[in-house]
N, C-alpha and C positions, 0 to 999 in steps of 0.2 A: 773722362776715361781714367781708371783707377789706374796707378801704377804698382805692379808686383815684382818683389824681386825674390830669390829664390838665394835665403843669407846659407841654408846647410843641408847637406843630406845624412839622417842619422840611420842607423840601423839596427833593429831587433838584435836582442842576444843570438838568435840561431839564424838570423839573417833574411828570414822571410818577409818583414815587411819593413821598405824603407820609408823614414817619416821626412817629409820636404818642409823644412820651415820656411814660411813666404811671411814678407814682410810687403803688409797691404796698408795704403793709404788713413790714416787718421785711424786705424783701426793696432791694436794687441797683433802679434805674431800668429799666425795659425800652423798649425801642427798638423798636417796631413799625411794619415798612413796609405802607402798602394804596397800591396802583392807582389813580393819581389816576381815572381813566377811568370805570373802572367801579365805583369807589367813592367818588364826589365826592359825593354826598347824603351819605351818612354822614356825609365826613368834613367837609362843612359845616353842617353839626349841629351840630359841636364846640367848644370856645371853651377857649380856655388858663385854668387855675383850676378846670375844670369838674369835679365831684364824677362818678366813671363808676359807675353803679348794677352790679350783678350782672349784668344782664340785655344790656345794654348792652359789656361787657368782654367775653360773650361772642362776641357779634356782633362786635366787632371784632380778637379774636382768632382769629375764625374768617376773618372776612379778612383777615389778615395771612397768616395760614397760608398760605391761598389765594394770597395774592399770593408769597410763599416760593416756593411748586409754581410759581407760571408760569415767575417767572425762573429755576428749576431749567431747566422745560423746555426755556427756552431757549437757555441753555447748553447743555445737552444735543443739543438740533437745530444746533447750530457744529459739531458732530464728527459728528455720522451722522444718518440720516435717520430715522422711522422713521412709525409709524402709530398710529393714537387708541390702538388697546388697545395695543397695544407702548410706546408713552409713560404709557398708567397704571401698566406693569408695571415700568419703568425708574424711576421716581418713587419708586412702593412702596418697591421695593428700595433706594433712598437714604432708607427711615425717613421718607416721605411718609405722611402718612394716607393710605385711600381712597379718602375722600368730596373731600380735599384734589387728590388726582393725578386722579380725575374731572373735577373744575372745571379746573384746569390743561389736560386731555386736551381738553376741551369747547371750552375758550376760543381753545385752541390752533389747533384744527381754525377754529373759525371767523372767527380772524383769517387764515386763511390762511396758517399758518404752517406746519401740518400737511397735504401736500398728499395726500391717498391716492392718488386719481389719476395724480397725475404720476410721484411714487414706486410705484406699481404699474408703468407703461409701463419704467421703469430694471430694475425687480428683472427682471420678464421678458423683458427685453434679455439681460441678463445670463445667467439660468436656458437659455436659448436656447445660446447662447454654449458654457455648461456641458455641450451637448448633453442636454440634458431633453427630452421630450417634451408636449406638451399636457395630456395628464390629470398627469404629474409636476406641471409647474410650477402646476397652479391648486392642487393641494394641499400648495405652497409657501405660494402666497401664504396661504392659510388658518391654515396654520403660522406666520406672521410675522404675521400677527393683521390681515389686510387684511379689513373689511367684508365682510358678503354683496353688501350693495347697491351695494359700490364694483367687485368682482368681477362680478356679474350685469350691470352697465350697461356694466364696460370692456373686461370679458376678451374676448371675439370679434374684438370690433375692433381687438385690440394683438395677437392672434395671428394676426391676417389676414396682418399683415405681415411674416414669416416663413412659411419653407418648408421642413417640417416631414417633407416626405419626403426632401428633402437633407441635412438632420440625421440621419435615420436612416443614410442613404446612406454618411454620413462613419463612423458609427458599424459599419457594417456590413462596410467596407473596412478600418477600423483591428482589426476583429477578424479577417483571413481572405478577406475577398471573399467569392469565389466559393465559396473551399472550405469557406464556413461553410455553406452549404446543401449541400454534394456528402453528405451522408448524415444519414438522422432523426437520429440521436445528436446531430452538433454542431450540428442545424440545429433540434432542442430547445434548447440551452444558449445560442444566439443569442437564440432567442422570449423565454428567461427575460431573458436581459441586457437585451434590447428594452424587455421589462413592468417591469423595475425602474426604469427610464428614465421610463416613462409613454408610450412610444409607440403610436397607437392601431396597429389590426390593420391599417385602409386606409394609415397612414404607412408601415406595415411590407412590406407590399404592395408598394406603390408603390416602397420601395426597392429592393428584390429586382427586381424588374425594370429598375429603373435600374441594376443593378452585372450582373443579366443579361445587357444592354445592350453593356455597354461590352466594349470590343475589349483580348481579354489582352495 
């Protein structure tokens, strides 16, 4: 059994995370940062000199880890945005544990830093933009790891705001107009290019008579 002892407690400039130096067996000093925040009991527990049981080294190694993952996160969120499961998976892949990039993903979400909402309303701004259609773009978002529950409560109301027969409309004119309906043949290979898009049957509708419409 290793013995630790715990030689100092240092502290961040702005005090949020204190670093425990533990002096471990046959081994270099190790330097472990925890989260003043959410880890201020622990680390008021502690007293310089103090003997760290097995049990105990755990626990504070597992926060530190923990606290590692946040400020990965958030480095991470200074360059792109993303979402709970998309930041477990980004974590991982930097050699994060699971259980580590979980807590990170968690804490992250509920400091608000992780906004899924508001980054849902951008990505399908964008997918929009891309010319996608409604059923494409929610199984984007699915694909980019956006909640059931944050899809279920946003998605209607962020697609209200867009016009989705106009979308088709453009897409319809950039392949042909008119002449993509003048016979079943190309006017199959429009439906397919449509369905890849995710546009429903009524946007498709709707467009076709909008390019009906208009004056050659």
């Amino acid at each position: 059994m290793q013995t630790s002892v715990l030689k100092k407690i240092e502290y961040s400039s702005d005090n949020s995370t204190a670093i425990l130096v533990l002096s471990l067996d046959m081994q270099k000093d190790a330097r472990l940062p925890l989260m003043t925040e959410y880890y201020g009991d622990l680390i008021s527990k502690l007293s310089t000199g103090d003997v760290i049981s097995d049990e105990l080294l755990k626990e504070i190694l597992t926060a530190s880890a923990n606290t590692a993952a946040v400020k990965r996160g958030l480095y991470l969120l200074d360059y792109s945005d993303t979402t709970k499961r998309g930041m477990v998976r980004k974590l991982v892949g930097k050699g994060i544990s699971k259980e580590s990039a979980a807590f990170a993903a968690d804490y992250l979400e509920g400091k608000r830093y992780i906004r899924e909402d508001e980054y849902m309303s951008r990505v399908i701004e964008a997918l929009y933009r891309k010319k996608y259609g409604r059923i494409r773009i929610k199984n984007e978002l699915f694909k980019k790891g956006f909640s059931k529950e944050v899809i279920e409560n946003g998605f209607d109301g962020e697609i209200a705001k867009y016009d989705f027969a106009a979308s088709a409309a453009d897409v319809l004119r950039k392949y042909g107009g008119k002449e993509a309906f003048a016979s079943r043949e190309t006017w199959q290979k429009m439906l397919a290019k449509f369905y890849s898009l995710g546009f429903t049957s009524g946007d498709v509708r709707e467009a076709k008579d909008i390019i009906s419409n208009e004056q050659d």
